[in-house]
MIKOLVEX-168887 format. One record per atom (N, C-alpha, C): residue number from 1; residue in one letter; x, y, z. Coordinates in nm, 2 decimals, decimal comma. Layout:
MIKOLVEX-168887
NUM_a_X_Y_Z
...
end
This chain:
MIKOLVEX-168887
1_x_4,67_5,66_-6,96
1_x_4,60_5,74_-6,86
1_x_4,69_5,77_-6,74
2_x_4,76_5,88_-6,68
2_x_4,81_5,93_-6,56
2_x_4,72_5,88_-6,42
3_x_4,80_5,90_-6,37
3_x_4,83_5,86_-6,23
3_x_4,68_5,97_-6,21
4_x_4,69_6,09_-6,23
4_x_4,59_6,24_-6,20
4_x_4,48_6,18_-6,27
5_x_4,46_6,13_-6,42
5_x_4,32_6,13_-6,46
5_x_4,27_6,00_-6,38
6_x_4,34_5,90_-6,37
6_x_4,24_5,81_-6,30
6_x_4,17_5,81_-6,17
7_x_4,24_5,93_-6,07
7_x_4,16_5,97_-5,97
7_x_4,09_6,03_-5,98
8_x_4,06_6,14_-6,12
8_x_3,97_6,19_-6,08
8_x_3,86_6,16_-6,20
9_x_3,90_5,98_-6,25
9_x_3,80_5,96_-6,34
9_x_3,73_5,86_-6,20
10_x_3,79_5,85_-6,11
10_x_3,72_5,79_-5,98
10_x_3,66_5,86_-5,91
11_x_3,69_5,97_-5,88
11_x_3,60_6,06_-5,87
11_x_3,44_6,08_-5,92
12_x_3,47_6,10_-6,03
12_x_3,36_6,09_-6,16
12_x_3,29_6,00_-6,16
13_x_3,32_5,87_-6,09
13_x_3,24_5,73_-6,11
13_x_3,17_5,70_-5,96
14_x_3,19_5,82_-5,89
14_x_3,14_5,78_-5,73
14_x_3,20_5,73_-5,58
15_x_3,31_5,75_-5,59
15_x_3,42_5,66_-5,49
15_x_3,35_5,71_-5,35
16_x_3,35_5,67_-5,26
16_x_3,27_5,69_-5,18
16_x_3,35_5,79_-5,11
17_x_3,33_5,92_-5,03
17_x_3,44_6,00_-4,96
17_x_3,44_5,95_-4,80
18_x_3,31_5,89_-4,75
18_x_3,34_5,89_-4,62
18_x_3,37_5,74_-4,57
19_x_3,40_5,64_-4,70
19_x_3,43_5,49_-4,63
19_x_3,59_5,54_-4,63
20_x_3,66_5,38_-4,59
20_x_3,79_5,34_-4,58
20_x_3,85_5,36_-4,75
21_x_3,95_5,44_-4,75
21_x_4,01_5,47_-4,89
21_x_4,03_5,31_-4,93
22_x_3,97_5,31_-5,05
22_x_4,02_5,14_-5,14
22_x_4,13_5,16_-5,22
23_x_4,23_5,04_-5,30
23_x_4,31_5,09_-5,36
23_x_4,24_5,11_-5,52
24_x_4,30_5,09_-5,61
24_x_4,26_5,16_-5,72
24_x_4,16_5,05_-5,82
25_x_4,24_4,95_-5,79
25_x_4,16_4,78_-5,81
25_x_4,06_4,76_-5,77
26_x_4,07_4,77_-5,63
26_x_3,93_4,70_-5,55
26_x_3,85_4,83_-5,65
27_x_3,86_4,89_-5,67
27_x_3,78_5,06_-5,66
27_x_3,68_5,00_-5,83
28_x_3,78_4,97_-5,92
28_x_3,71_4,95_-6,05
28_x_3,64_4,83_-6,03
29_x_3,66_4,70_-5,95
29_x_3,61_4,61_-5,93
29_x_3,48_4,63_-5,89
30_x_3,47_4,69_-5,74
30_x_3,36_4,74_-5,73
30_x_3,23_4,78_-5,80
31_x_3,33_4,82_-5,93
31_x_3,21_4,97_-6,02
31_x_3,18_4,85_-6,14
32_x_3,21_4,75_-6,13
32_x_3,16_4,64_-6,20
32_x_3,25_4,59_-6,31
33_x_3,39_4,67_-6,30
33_x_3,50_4,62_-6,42
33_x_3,57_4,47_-6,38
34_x_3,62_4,39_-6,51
34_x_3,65_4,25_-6,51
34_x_3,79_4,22_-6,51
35_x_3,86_4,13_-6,43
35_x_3,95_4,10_-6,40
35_x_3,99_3,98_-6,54
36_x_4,12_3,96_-6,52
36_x_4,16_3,85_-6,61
36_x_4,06_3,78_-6,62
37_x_4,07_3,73_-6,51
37_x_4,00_3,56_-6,46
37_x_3,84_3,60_-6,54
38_x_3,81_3,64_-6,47
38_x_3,61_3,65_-6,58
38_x_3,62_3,69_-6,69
39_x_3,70_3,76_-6,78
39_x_3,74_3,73_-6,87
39_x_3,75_3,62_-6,96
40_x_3,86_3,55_-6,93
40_x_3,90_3,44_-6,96
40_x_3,79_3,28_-6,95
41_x_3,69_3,33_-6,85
41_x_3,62_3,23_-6,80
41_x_3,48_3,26_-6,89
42_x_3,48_3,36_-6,95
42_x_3,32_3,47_-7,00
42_x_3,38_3,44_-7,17
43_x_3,49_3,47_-7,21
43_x_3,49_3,45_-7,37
43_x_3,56_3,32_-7,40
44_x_3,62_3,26_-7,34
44_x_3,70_3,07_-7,38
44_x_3,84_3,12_-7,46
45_x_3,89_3,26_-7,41
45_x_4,04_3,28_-7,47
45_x_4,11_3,20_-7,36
46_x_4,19_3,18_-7,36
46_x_4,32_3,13_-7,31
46_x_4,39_3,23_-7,24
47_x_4,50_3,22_-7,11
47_x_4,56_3,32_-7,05
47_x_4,62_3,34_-7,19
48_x_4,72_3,27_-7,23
48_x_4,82_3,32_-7,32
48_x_4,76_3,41_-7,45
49_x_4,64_3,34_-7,48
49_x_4,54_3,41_-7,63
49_x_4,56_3,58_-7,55
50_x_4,45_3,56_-7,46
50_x_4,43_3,69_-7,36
50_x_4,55_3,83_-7,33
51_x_4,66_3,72_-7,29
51_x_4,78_3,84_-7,28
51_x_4,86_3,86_-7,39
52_x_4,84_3,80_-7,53
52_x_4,89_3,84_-7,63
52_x_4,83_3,97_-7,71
53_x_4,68_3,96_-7,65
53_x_4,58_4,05_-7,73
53_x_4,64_4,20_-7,66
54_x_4,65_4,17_-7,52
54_x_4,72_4,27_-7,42
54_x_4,84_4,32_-7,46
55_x_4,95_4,24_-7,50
55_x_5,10_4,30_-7,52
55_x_5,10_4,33_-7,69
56_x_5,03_4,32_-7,74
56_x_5,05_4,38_-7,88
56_x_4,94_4,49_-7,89
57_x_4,86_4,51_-7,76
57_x_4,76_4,62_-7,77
57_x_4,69_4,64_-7,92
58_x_4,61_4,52_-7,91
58_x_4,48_4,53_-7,99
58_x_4,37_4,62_-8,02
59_x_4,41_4,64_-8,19
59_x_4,32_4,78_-8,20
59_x_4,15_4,73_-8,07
60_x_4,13_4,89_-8,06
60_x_4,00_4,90_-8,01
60_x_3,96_4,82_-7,87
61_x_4,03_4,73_-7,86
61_x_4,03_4,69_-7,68
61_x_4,14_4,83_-7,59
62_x_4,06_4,84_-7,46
62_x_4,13_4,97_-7,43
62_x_4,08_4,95_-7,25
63_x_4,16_4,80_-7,20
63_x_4,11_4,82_-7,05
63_x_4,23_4,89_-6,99
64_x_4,18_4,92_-6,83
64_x_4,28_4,96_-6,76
64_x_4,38_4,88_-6,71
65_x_4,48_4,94_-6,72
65_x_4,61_4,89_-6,66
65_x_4,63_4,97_-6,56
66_x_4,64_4,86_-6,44
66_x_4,66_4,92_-6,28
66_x_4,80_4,87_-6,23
67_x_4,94_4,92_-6,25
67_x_5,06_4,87_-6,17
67_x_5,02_4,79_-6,04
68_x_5,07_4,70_-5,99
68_x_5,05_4,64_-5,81
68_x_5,19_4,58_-5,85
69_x_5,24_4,57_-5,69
69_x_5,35_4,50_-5,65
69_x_5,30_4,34_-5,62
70_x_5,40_4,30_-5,70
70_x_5,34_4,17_-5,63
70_x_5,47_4,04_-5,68
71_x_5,49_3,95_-5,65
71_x_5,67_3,87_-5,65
71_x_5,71_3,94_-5,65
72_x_5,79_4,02_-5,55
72_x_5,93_4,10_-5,60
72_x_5,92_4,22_-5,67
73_x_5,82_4,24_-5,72
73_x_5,83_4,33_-5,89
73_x_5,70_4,36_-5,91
74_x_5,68_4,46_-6,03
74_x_5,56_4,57_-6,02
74_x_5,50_4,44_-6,17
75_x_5,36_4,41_-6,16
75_x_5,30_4,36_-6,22
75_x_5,19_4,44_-6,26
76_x_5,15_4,41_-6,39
76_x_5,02_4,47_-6,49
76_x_4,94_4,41_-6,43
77_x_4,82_4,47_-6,37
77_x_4,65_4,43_-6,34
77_x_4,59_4,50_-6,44
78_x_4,51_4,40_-6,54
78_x_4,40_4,48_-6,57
78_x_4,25_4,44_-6,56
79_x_4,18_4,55_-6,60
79_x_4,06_4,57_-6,55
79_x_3,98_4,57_-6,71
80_x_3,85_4,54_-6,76
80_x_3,80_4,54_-6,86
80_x_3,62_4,58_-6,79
81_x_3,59_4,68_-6,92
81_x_3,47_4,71_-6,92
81_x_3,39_4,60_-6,98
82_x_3,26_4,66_-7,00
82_x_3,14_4,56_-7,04
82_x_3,17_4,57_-7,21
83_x_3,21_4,69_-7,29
83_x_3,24_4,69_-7,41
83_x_3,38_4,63_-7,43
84_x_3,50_4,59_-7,32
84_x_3,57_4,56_-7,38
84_x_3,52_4,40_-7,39
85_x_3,47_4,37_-7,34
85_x_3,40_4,20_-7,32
85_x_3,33_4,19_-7,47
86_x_3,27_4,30_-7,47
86_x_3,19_4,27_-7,59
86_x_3,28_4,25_-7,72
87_x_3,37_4,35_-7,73
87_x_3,47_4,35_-7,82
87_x_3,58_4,17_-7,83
88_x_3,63_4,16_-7,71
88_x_3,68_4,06_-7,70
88_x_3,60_3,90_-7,76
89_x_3,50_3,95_-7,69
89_x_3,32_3,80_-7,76
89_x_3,38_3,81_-7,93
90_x_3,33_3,91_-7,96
90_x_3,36_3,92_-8,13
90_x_3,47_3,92_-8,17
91_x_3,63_3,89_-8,12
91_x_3,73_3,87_-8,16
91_x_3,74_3,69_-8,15
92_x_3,67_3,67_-8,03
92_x_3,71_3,48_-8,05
92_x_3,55_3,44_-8,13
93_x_3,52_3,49_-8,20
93_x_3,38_3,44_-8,31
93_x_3,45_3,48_-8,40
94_x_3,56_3,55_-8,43
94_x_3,58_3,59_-8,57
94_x_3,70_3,49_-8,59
95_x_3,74_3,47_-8,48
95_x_3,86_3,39_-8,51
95_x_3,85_3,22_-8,54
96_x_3,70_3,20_-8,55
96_x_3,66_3,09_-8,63
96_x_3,73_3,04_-8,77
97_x_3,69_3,15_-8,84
97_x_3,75_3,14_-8,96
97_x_3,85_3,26_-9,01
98_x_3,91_3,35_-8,94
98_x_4,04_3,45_-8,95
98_x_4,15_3,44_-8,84
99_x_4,22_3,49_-8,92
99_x_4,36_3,54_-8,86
99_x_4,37_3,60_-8,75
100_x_4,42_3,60_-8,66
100_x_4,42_3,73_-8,53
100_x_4,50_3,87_-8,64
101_x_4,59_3,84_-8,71
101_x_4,64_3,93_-8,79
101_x_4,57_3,96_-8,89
102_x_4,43_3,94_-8,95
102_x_4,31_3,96_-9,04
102_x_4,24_4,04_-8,96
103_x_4,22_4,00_-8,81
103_x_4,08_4,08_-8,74
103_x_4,18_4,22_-8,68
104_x_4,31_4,21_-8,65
104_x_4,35_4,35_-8,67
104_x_4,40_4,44_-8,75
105_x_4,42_4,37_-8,85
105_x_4,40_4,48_-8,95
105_x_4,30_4,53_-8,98
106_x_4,20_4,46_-8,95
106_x_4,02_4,50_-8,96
106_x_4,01_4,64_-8,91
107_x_4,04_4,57_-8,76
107_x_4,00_4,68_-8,62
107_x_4,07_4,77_-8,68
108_x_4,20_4,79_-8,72
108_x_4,29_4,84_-8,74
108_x_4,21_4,99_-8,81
109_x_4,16_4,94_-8,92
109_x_4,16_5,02_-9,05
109_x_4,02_5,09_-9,00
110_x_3,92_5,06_-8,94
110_x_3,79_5,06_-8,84
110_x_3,80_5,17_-8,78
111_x_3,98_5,15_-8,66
111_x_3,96_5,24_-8,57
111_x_4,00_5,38_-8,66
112_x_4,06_5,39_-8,74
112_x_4,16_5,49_-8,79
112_x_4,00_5,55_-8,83
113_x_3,97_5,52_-8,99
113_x_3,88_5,57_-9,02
113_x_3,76_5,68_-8,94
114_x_3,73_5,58_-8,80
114_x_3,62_5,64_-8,73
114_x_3,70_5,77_-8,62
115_x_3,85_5,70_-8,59
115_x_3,88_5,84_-8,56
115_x_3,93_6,02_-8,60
116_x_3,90_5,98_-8,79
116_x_3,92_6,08_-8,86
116_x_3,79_6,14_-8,90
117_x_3,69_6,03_-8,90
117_x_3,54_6,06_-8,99
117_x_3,48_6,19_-8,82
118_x_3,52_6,13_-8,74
118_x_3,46_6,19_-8,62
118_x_3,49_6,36_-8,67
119_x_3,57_6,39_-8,66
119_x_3,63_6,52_-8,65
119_x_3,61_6,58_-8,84
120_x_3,60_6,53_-8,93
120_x_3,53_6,53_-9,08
120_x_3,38_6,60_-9,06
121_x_3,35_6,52_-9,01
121_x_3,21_6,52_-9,00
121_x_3,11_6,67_-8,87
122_x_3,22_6,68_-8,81
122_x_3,23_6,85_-8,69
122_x_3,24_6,95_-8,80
123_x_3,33_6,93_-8,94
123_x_3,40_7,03_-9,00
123_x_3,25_7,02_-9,12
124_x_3,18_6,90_-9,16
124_x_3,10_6,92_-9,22
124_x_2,98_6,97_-9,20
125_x_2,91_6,95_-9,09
125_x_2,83_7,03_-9,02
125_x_2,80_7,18_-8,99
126_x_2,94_7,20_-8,99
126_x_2,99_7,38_-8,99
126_x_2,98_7,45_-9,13
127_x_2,90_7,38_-9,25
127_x_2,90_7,39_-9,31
127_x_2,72_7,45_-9,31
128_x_2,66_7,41_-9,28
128_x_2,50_7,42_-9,26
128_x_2,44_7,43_-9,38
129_x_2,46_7,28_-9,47
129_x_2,38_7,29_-9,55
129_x_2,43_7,36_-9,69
130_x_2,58_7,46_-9,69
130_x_2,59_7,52_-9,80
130_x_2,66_7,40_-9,89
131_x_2,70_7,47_-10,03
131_x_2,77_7,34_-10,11
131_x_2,91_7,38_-10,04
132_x_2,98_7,34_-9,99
132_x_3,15_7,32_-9,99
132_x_3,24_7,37_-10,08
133_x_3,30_7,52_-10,09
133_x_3,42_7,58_-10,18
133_x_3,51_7,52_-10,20
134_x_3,61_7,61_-10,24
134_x_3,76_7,55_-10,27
134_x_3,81_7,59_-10,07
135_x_3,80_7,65_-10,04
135_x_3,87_7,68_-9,91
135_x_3,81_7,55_-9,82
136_x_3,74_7,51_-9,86
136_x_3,70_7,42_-9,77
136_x_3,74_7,28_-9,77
137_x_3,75_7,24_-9,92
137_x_3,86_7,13_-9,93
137_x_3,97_7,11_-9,86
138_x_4,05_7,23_-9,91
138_x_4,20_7,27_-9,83
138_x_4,21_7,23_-9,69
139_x_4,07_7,31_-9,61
139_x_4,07_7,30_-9,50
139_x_4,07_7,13_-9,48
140_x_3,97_7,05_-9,53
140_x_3,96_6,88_-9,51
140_x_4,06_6,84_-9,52
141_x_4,12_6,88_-9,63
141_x_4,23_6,78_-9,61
141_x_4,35_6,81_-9,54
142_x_4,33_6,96_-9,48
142_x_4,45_6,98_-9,38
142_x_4,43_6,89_-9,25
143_x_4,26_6,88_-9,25
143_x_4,23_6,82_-9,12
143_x_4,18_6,68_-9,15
144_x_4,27_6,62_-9,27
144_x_4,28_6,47_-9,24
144_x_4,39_6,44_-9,21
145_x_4,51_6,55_-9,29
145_x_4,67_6,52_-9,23
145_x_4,68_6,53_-9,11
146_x_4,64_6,63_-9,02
146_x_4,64_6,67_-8,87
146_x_4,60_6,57_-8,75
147_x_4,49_6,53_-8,80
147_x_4,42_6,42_-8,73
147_x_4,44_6,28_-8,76
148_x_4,50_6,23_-8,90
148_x_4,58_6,15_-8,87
148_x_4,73_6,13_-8,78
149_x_4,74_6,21_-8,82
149_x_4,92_6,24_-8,73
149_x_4,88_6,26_-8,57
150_x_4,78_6,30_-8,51
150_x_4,74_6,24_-8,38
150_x_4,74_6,13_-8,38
151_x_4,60_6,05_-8,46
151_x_4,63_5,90_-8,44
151_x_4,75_5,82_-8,43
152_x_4,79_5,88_-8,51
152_x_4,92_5,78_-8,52
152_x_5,05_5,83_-8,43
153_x_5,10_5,95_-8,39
153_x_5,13_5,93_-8,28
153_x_5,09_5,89_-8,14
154_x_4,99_5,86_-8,14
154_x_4,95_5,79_-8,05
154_x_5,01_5,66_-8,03
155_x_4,99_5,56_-8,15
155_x_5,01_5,46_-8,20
155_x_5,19_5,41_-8,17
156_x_5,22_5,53_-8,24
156_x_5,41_5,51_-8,27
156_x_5,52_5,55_-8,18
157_x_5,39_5,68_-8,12
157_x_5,46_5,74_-8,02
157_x_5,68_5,82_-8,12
158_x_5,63_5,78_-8,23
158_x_5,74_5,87_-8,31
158_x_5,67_6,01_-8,38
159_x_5,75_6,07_-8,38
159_x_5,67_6,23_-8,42
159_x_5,71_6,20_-8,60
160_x_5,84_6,16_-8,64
160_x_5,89_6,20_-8,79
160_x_5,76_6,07_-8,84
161_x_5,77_5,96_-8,80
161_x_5,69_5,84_-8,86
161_x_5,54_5,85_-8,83
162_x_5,53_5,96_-8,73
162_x_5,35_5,98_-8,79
162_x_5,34_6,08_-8,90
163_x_5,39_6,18_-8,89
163_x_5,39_6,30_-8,98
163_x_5,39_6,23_-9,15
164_x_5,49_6,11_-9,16
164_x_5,48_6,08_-9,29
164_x_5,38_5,96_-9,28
165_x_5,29_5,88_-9,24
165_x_5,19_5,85_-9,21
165_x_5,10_5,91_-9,23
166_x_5,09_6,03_-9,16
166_x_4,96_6,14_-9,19
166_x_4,94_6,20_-9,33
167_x_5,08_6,19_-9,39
167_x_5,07_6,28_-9,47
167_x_5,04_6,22_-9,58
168_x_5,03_5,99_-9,62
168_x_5,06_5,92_-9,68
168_x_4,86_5,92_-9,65
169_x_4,81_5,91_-9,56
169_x_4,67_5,87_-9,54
169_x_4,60_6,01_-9,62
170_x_4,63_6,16_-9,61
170_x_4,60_6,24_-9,67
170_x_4,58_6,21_-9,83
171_x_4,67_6,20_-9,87
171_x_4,70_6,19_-10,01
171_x_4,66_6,02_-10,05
172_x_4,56_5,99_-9,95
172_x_4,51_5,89_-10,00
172_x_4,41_5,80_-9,95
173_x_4,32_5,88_-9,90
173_x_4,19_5,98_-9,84
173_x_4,07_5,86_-9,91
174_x_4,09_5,90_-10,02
174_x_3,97_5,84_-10,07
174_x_3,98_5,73_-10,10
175_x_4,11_5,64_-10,10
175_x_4,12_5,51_-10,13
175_x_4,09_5,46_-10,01
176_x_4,15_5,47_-9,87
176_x_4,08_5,41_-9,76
176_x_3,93_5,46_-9,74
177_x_3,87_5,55_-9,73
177_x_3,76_5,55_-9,75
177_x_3,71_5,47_-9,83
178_x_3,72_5,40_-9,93
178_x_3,66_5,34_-10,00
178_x_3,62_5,17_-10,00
179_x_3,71_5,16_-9,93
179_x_3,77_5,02_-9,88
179_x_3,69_5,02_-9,75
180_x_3,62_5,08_-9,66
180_x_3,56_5,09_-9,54
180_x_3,44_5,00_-9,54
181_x_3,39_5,03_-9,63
181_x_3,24_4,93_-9,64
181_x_3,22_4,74_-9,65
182_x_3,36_4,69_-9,72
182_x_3,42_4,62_-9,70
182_x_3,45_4,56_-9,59
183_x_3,53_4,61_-9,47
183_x_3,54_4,59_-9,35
183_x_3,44_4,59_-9,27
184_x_3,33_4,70_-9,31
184_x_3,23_4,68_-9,15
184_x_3,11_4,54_-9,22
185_x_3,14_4,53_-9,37
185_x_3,05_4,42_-9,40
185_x_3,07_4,27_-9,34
186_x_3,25_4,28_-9,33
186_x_3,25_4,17_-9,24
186_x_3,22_4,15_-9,15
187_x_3,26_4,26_-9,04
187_x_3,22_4,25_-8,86
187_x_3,07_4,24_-8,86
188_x_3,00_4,29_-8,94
188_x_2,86_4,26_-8,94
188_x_2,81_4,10_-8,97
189_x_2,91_4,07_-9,04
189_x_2,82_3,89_-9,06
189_x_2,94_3,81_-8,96
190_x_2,97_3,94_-8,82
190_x_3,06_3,81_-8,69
190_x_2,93_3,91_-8,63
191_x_2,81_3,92_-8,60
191_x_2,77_4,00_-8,52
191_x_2,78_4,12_-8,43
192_x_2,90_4,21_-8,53
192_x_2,94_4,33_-8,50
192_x_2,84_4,46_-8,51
193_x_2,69_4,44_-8,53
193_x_2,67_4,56_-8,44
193_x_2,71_4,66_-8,42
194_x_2,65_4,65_-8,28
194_x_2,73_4,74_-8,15
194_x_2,86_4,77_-8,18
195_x_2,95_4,74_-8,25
195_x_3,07_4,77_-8,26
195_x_3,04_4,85_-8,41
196_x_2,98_4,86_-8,47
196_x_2,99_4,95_-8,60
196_x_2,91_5,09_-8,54
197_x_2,80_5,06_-8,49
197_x_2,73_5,15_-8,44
197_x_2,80_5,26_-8,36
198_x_2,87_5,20_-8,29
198_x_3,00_5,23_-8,12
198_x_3,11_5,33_-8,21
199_x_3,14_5,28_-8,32
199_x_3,25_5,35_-8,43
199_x_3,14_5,52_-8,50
200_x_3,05_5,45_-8,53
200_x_3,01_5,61_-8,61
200_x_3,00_5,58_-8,75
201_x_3,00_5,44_-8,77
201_x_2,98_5,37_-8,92
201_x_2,88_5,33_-8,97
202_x_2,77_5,35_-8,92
202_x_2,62_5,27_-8,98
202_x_2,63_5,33_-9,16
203_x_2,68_5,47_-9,14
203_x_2,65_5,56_-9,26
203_x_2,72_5,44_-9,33
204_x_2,82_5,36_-9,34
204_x_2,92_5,29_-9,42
204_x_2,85_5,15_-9,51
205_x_2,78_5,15_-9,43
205_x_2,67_5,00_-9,48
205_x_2,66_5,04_-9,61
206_x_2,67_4,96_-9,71
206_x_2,58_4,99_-9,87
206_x_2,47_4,94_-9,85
207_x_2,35_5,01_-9,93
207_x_2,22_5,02_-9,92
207_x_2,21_4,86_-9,95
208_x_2,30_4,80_-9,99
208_x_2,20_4,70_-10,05
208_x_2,20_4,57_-9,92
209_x_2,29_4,62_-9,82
209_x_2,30_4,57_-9,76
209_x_2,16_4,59_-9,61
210_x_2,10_4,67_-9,62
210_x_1,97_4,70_-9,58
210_x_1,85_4,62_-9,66
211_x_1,73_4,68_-9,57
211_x_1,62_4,61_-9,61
211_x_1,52_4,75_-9,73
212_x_1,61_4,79_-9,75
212_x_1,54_4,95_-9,80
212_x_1,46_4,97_-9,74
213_x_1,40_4,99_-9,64
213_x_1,30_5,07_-9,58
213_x_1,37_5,20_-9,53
214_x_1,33_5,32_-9,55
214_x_1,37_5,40_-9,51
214_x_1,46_5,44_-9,39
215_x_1,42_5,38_-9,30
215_x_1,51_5,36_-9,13
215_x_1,62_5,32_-9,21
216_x_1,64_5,19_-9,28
216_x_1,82_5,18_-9,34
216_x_1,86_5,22_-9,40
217_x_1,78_5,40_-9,46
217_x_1,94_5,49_-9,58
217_x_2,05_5,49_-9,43
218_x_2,14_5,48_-9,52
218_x_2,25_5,52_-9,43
218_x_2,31_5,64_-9,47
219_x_2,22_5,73_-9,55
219_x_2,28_5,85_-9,58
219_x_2,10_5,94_-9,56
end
């Protein structure tokens, strides 16, 4: 996030115009975002657990990072929502009995998916009900290469290593797809919820994992 969106995502969140300018901390503090400390004090991670989840940027946790000067030198403040707390809760319950490198490759495969299905599913709708041609294929899977290769530049921040990424998740589309139901079955028996829901995954549940009553087709 720029220096520009966060003012005028402060903006957006109500900053008051006629008090004393705050700096950008106090400002999210205010608006009810969590500091290390409540963090740390609210889920039983450890500073070090905590800042390792931080420097290896863990899929799907996504707080703010506010630069301050402070010894000498510019230090990372961050700030956490009410979902990143919640997220975090379900990383130290799962880490009962997994890996930190189990539960992100979870997240991992979770976030990807839901940020391809998102934009799949805009392209399927534009469909209104007809059956899907040959041009329409083409089109999906141009717009799974496409939209992978965002994600993952995001991720890599390399242009050549997402492209062949994008182009490796295309051409194999339906195998991660398939494997998805799998993962959200797990986060569901850590009380993941709100976190499958929050993704755009309910549809992913297998029926049998419902009570069949109608409310649980997931299709």
């Amino acid at each position: 996030m720029t220096e520009k969106d966060r003012k005028e995502n402060l903006v957006d969140l109500g900053t008051p115009e006629s008090e004393e300018p705050q700096d950008e901390f106090e400002v999210y503090r205010s608006l009810g975002y969590l500091s290390t400390g409540d963090v740390i004090q609210l889920t039983g991670f450890t500073k070090n657990e905590l800042f390792y989840l931080l420097s290896t940027e863990f899929p799907l946790l996504k707080p703010i990072r506010i630069p301050l000067q402070g010894l000498g030198k510019e230090l990372n403040a961050y700030l956490f929502s009410d979902r990143d707390l919640y997220i975090l809760t379900l990383i130290k319950s799962m880490k009962k009995k997994l890996s930190l490198q189990q539960i992100r490759g979870m997240f991992s495969k979770l976030e990807f998916f839901s940020f391809v299905k998102e934009r799949l599913d805009s392209l399927e709708d534009s469909l209104g009900g007809l059956r899907p041609g040959e041009a329409f294929w083409k089109e999906r899977e141009e717009l799974i290469e496409k939209t992978a290769g965002e994600y993952y530049l995001r991720k890599t921040k390399n242009e050549e290593l997402s492209s062949e990424l994008a182009e490796k998740a295309r051409e194999e589309w339906g195998f991660i797809e398939s494997n998805i139901p799998k993962a959200v079955i797990s986060i569901l028996e850590y009380g993941g919820e709100e976190l499958i829901d929050d993704l755009g995954l309910k549809g992913q549940i297998p029926i049998e994992q419902g009570n069949n009553s109608d409310d649980d087709i997931p299709f």
